[in-house]
TILO-582332 format. One line per 5 residues: their letters; for each residue x negated, y, z negated of C-alpha. Coordinates in nm, 3 decimals. Example, Ala and Ser with C-alpha at 12.3 -4.5 7.8 and 13.67 -1.06 7.14 Angstrom:
BEGIN
AS> -1.230,-0.450,-0.780 | -1.367,-0.106,-0.714
This chain:
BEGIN
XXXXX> 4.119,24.257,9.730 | 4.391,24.261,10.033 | 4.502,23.995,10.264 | 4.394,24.100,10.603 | 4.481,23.859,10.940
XXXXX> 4.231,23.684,11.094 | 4.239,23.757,11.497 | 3.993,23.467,11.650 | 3.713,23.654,11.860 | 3.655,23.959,11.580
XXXXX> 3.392,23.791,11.385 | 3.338,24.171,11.137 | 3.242,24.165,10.762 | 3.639,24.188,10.737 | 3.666,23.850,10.916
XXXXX> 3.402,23.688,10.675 | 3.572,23.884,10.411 | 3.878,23.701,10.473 | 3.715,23.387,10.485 | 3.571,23.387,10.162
XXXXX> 3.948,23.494,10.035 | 4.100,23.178,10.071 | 3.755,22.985,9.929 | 3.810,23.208,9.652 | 4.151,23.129,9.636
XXXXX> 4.107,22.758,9.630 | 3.933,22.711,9.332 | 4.061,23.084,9.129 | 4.266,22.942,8.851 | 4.535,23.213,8.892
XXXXX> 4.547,23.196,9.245 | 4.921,23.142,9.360 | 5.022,22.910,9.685 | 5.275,23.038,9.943 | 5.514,22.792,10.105
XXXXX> 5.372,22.822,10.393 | 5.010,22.710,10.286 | 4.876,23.043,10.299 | 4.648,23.095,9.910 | 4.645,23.433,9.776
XXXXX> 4.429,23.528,9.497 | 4.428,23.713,9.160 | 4.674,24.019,9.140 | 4.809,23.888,9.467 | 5.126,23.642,9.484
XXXXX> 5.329,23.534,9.755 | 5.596,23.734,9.921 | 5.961,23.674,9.847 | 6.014,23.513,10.157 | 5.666,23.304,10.092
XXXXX> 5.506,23.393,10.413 | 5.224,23.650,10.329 | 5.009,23.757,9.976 | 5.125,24.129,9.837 | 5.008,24.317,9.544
XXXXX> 5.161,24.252,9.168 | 5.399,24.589,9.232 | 5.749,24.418,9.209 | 5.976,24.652,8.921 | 5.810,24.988,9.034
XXXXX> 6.141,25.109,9.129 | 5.965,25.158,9.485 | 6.105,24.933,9.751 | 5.840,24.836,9.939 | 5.801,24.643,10.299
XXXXX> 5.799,24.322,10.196 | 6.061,24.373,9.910 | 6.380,24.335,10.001 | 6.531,24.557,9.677 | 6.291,24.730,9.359
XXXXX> 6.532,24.832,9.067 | 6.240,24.883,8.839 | 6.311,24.628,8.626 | 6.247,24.207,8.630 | 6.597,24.134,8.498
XXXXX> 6.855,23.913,8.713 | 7.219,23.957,8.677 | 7.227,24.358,8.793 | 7.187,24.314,9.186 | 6.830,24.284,9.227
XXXXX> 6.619,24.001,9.124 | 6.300,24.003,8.905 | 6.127,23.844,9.267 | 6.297,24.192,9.423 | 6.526,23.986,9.625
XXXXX> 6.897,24.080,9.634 | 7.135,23.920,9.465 | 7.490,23.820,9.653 | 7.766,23.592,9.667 | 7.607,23.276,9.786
XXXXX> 7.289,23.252,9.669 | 7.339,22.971,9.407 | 7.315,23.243,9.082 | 7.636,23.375,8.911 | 7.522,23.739,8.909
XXXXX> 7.720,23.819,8.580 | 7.647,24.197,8.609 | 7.776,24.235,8.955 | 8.145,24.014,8.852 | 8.067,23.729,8.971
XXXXX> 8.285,23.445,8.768 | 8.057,23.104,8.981 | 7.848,23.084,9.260 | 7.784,22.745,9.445 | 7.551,22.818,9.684
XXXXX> 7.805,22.887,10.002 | 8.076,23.158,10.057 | 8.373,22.891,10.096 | 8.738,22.829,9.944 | 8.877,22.555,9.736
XXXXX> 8.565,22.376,9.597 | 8.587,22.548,9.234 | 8.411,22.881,9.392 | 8.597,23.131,9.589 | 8.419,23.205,9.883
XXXXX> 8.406,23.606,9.731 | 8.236,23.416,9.355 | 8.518,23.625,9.164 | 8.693,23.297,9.072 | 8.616,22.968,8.961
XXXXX> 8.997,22.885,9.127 | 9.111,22.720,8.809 | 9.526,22.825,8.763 | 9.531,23.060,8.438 | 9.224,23.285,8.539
XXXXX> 9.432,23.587,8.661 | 9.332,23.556,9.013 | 9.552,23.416,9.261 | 9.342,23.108,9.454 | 9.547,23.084,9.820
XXXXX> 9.705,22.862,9.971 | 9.664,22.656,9.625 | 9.840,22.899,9.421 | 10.148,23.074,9.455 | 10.076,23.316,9.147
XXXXX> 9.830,23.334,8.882 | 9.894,23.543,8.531 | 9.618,23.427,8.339 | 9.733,23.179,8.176 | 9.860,22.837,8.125
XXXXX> 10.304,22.848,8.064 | 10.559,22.820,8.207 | 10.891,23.018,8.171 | 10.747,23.340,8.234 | 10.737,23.396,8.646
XXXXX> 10.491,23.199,8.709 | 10.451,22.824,8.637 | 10.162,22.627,8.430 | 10.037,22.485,8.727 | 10.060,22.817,8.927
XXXXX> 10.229,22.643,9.218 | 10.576,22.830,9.168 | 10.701,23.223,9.103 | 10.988,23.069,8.907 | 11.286,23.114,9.112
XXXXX> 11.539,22.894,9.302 | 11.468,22.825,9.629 | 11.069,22.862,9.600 | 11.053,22.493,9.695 | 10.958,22.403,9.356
XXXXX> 11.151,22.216,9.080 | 11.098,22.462,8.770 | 11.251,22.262,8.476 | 11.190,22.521,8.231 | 11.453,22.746,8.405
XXXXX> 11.688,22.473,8.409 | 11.662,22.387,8.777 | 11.706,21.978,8.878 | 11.631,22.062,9.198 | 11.466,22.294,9.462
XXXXX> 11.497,22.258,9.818 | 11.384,22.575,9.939 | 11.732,22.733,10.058 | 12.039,22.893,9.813 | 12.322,22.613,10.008
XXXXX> 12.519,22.359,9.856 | 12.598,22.059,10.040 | 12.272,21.942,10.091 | 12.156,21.741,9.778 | 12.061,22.032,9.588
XXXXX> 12.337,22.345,9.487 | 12.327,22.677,9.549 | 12.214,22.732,9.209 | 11.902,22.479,9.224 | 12.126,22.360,8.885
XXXXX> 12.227,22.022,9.034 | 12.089,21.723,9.273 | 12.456,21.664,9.377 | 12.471,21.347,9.252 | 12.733,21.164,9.090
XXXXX> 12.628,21.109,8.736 | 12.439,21.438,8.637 | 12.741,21.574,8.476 | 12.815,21.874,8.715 | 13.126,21.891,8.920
XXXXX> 13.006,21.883,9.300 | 13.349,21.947,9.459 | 13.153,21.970,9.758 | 13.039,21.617,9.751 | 13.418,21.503,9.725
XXXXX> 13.362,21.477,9.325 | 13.681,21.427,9.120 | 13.539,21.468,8.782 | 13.136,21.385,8.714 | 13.131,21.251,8.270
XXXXX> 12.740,21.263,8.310 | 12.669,20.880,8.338 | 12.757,20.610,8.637 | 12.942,20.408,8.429 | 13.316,20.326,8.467
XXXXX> 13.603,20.293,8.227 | 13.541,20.617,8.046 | 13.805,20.819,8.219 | 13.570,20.919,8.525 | 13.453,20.669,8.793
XXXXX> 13.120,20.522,8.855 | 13.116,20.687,9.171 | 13.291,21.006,9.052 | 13.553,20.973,9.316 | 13.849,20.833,9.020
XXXXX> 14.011,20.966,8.713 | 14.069,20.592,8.657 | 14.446,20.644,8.557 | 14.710,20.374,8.709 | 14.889,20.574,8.964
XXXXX> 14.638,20.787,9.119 | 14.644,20.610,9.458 | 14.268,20.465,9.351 | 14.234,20.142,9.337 | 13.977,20.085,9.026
XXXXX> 13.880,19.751,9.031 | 13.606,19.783,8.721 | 13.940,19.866,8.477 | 14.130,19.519,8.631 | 14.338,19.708,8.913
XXXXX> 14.421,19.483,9.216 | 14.578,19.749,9.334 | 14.748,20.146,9.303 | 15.009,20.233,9.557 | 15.044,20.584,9.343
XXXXX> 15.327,20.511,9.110 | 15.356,20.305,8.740 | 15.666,20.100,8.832 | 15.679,19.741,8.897 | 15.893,19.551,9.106
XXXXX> 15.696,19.707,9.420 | 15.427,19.487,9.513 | 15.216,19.651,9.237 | 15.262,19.583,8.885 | 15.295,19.905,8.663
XXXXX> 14.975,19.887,8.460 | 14.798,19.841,8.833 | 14.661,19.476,8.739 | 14.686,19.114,8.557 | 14.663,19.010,8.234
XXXXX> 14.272,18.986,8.271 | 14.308,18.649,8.076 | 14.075,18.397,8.173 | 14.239,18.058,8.249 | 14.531,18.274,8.384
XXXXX> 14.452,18.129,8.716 | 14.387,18.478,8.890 | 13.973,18.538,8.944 | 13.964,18.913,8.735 | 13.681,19.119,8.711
XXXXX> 13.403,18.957,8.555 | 13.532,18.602,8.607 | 13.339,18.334,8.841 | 13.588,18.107,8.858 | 13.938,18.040,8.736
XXXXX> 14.148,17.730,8.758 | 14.399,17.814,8.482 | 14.322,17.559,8.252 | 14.116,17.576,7.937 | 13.908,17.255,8.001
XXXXX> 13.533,17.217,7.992 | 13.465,16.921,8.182 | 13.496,17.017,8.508 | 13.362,17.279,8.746 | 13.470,17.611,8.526
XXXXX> 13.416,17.594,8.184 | 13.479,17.832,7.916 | 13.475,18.176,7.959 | 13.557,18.115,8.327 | 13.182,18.041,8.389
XXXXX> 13.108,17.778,8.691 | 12.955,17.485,8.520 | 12.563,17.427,8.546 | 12.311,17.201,8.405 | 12.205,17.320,8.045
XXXXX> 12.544,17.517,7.942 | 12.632,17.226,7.700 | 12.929,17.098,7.895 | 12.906,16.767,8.069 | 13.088,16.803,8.358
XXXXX> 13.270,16.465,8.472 | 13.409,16.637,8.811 | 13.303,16.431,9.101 | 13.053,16.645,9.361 | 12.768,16.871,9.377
XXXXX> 12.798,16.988,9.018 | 12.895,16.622,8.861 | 12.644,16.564,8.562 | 12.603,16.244,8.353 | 12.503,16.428,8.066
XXXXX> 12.374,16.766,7.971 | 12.183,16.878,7.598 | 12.225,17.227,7.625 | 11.886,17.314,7.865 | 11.784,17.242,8.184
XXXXX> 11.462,17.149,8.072 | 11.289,16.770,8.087 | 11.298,16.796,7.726 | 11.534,16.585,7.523 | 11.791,16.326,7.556
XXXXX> 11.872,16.454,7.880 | 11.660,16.505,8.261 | 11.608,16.884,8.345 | 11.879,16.805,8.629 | 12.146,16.669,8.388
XXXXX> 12.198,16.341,8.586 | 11.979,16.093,8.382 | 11.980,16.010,8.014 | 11.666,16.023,7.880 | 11.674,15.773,7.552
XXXXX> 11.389,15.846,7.266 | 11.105,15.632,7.324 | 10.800,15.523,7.201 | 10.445,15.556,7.369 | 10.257,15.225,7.418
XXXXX> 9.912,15.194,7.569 | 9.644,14.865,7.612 | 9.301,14.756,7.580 | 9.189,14.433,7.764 | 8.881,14.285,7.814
XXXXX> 8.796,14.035,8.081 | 8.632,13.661,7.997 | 8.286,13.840,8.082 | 8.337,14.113,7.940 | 8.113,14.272,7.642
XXXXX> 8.049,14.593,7.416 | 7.733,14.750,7.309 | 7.584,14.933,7.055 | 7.711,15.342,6.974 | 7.992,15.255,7.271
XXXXX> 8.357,15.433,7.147 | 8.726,15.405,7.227 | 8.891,15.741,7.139 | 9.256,15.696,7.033 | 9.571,15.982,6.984
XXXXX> 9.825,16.193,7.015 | 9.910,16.560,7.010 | 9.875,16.545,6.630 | 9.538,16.385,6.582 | 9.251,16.186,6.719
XXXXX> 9.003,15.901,6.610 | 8.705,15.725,6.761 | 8.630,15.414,6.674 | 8.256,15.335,6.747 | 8.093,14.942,6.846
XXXXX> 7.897,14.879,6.522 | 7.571,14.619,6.573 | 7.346,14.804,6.375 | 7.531,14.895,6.038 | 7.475,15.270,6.140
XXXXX> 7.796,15.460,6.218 | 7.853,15.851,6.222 | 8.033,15.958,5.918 | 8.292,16.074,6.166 | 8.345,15.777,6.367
XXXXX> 8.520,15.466,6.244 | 8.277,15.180,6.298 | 8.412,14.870,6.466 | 8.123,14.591,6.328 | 8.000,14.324,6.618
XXXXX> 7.734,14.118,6.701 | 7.504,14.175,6.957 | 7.612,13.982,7.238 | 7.916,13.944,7.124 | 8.209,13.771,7.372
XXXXX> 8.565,13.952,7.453 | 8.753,13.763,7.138 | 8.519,13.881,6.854 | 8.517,14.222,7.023 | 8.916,14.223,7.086
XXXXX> 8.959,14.056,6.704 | 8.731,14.319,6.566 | 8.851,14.638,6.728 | 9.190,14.543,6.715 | 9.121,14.487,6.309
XXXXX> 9.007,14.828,6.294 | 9.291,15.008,6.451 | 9.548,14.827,6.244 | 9.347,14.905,5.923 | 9.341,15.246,6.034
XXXXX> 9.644,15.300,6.174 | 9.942,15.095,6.132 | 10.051,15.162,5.740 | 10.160,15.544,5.571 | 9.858,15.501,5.338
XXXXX> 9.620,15.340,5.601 | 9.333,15.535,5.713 | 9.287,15.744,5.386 | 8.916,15.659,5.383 | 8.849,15.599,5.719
XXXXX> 8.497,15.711,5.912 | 8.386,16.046,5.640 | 8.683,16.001,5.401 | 8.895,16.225,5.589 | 9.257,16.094,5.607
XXXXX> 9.428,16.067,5.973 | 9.794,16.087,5.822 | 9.959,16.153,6.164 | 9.828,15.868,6.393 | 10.080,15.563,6.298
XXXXX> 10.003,15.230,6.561 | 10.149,14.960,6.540 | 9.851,14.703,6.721 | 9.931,14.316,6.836 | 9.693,14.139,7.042
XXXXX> 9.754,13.859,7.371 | 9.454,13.699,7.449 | 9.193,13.927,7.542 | 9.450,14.214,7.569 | 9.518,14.482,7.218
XXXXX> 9.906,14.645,7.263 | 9.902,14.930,7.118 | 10.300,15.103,7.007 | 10.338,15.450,6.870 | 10.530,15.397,6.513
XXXXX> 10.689,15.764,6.612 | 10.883,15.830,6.899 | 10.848,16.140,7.084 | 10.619,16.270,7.438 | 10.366,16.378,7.150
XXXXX> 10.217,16.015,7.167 | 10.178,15.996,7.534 | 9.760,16.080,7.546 | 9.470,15.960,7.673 | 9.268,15.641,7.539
XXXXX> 8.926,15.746,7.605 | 8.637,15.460,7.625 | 8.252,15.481,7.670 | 8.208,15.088,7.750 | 8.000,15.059,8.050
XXXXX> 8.099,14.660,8.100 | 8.397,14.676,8.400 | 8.565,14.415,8.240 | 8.707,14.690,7.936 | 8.993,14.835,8.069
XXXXX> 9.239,15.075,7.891 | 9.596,15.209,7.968 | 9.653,15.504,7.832 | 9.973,15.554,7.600 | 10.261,15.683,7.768
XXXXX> 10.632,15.638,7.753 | 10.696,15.843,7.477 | 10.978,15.999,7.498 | 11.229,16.320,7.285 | 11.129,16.515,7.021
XXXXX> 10.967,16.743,7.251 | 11.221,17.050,7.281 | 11.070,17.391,7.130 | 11.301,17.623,6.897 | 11.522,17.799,7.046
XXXXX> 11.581,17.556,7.316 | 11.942,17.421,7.336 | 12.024,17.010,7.197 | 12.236,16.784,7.148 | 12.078,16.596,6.860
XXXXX> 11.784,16.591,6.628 | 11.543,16.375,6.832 | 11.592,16.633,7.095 | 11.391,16.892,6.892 | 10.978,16.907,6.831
XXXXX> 10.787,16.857,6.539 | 10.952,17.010,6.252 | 11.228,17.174,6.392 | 11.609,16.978,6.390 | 11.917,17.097,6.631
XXXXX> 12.184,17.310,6.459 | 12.485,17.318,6.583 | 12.759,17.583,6.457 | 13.060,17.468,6.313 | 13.298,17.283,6.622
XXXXX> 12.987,17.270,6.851 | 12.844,16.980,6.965 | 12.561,17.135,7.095 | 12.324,17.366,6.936 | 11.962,17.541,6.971
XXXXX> 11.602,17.334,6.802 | 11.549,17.553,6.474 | 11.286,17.501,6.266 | 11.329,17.347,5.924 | 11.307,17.548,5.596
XXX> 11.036,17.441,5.347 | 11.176,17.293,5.022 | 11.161,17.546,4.755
């Protein structure tokens, strides 16, 4: 059977013929559909372009109309396709047989695909990839012409820095003068250990450091008598000669001793006098708050005391102008005339070591880790003040109290001492220190309860490593040490006993 056009107005056997085709066509299991709607039948199939039905004859080795190449065969990969369509650079299929290394779909540069397919324009394939790659000799290294990025042919003045060849720099000419040597061997800057005359360079030792025989600007020698004046070696002067007697001294500057009365290098201050109570201390240092030294010198740095930090911590403020004494924390609980408790109500009681709750007991039924506080129902402020206060003090205010408190747990840290005014329970940390000053918490809905939380507290509070003065400066086992003379020192914690 053969696809013949229908022309409207030639209604022929042929016509009718070609109507029955695409019937046929529509319900023939092996009938194939072109793209543009058109059904041919058995032993027909779309033409490459999909626009009309030809015969099965694709791989006859005869190149027929609608074909646009016939190499006899159905294989891809040698220039013809096994749909007789040629293959080229382009068409989305790396034709392996013709060279091609990719094909994307498009004849363009720099998207992994050379526009010609011969390279997949990775550096190390052999094939140089413009304007991305200066040179390309298959492989990966550098040192030999052509670098491991393929960006640089290796020699000085390329515009590339190749390291491998020794070059620091690469600034596309061969001149000197301009931050990068003739050579491409040097940056031309003082400190890379080449001598860059041009650059006014005395001597260059590699580093910017001074006081090694070369400069940190590589302009000195830094010898007394050279006309330089190297202030980093002492020199207050060099007027080119080692005599005295001149307006220079021979050695080209002072003793350098601090307290000699003469700022040197180094110093910030010097009043020639080895006193630490005023506004340079030791080691020619200006005095500050938390270097140790209290300095009695009326003005802007006069302190009234000063622990070694400039911290709130410790005996004194973080400013050094208030003494801060060690202090207890104290806190209250006072109920009004009206005032009442009820049932499961708590007041929650600590410090930074530890915390209890003590519940309001009128039931006999108290968590095991609560401390119950046992009242009547309807109780009035002095049973309620007389029993909580009770059993806080039982709790609280002895070494060995509180061993079988609430579950049986011990609270060995939280030491009260509790004394009661009236309707009103005083509560006083037995330790001094800041770690006491914490919230007292309360559940009471009654208005009339009112608590003040403790606070007051005050030293033992510095961490290790912080400076002191004394032992109640320092935190929670830790004590100040002092070395021998001192009398200030750093918080370092305590060693166990063996």
């Amino acid at each position: 059977m053969h696809c013949i056009d229908i022309s409207l107005g030639r209604m022929t056997v042929v016509s009718l013929a070609l109507v029955i085709v695409p019937l046929v066509a529509c319900v023939e299991p092996q009938s194939d559909s072109c793209a543009n709607g058109r059904i041919c039948p058995p032993g027909y199939t779309c033409s490459p372009h999909g626009n009309s039905c030809i015969g099965n004859t694709c791989g006859d080795n005869t190149k027929d109309s609608n074909e646009e190449c016939d190499d006899g065969n159905d294989l891809n990969g040698d220039g013809c396709r096994s749909d007789c369509i040629l293959e080229f650079c382009g068409d989305g299929v790396q034709q392996i047989g013709i060279g091609e290394k990719c094909d994307d779909g498009n004849q363009q540069d720099l998207d992994r695909c050379s526009a010609n397919c011969l390279s997949d324009e990775t550096c190390g394939n052999g094939f140089v990839d413009a304007p991305t790659e200066a040179c390309d000799d298959g492989n990966n290294q550098s040192g030999d012409g052509c670098s491991a990025d393929c960006k640089s042919k290796e020699k000085c003045g390329d515009g590339v820095v190749n390291t491998e060849w020794g070059e620091r720099c690469d600034d596309e000419n061969k001149q000197s003068g301009d931050g990068c040597s003739r050579d491409c061997r040097s940056d031309e800057t003082c400190g890379n250990g080449v001598l860059d005359t041009v650059i006014g360079e005395t001597c260059d030792d590699g580093n910017r450091e001074s006081a090694d025989g070369c400069s940190a600007d590589c302009r000195s020698t830094e010898r007394c008598g050279n006309n330089v004046v190297d202030k980093h070696l002492g020199e207050v002067c060099d007027d080119g000669n080692t005599q005295s007697g001149d307006g220079c001294r021979a050695d080209c500057h002072s003793d350098e001793e601090c307290h000699n009365g003469i700022l040197d290098p180094g110093e910030e201050c010097d009043d020639g006098n080895h006193l630490d109570n005023d506004d340079c201390v030791d080691l020619c240092k200006l005095a500050k708050c938390g270097d140790g030294h209290t300095n009695d010198n009326e003005g802007a740095r006069h302190e009234t005391c000063d622990d070694g930090n400039s911290d709130s911590c410790g005996t004194c403020s973080a400013d050094c102008t208030v003494v801060q004494q060690a202090g207890r924390a104290t806190g209250t609980i006072h109920i009004s005339a009206d005032g009442g408790v009820l049932d499961k109500e708590i007041v929650s009681i600590g410090d930074s070591h530890s915390r209890l709750v003590f519940e309001f007991d009128t039931t006999g039924t108290v968590p095991d880790a609560h401390i119950g506080v046992n009242v009547d129902a309807g109780a009035g402020p002095k049973e309620v003040i007389t029993a909580l206060a009770a059993a806080i003090d039982s709790t609280c205010a002895s070494p060995d109290a509180g061993a079988d408190a609430g579950s049986g747990s011990a609270h060995p840290l939280l030491r009260l001492t509790v004394t009661t005014d009236g309707g009103t329970i005083h509560l006083t940390h037995q330790e001094q220190g800041s770690f006491g000053n914490q919230l007292i918490i309360e559940s009471v809905a009654d208005s009339e309860f009112v608590v003040k939380s403790l606070s007051g507290g005050q030293g033992f509070d510095c961490p290790v490593d912080m400076g002191c003065e004394a032992h109640h400066d320092c935190g929670p086992g830790s004590l100040c040490q002092k070395d021998e003379g001192n009398i200030r020192g750093k918080c370092a914690l305590t060693k166990p006993s063996p």
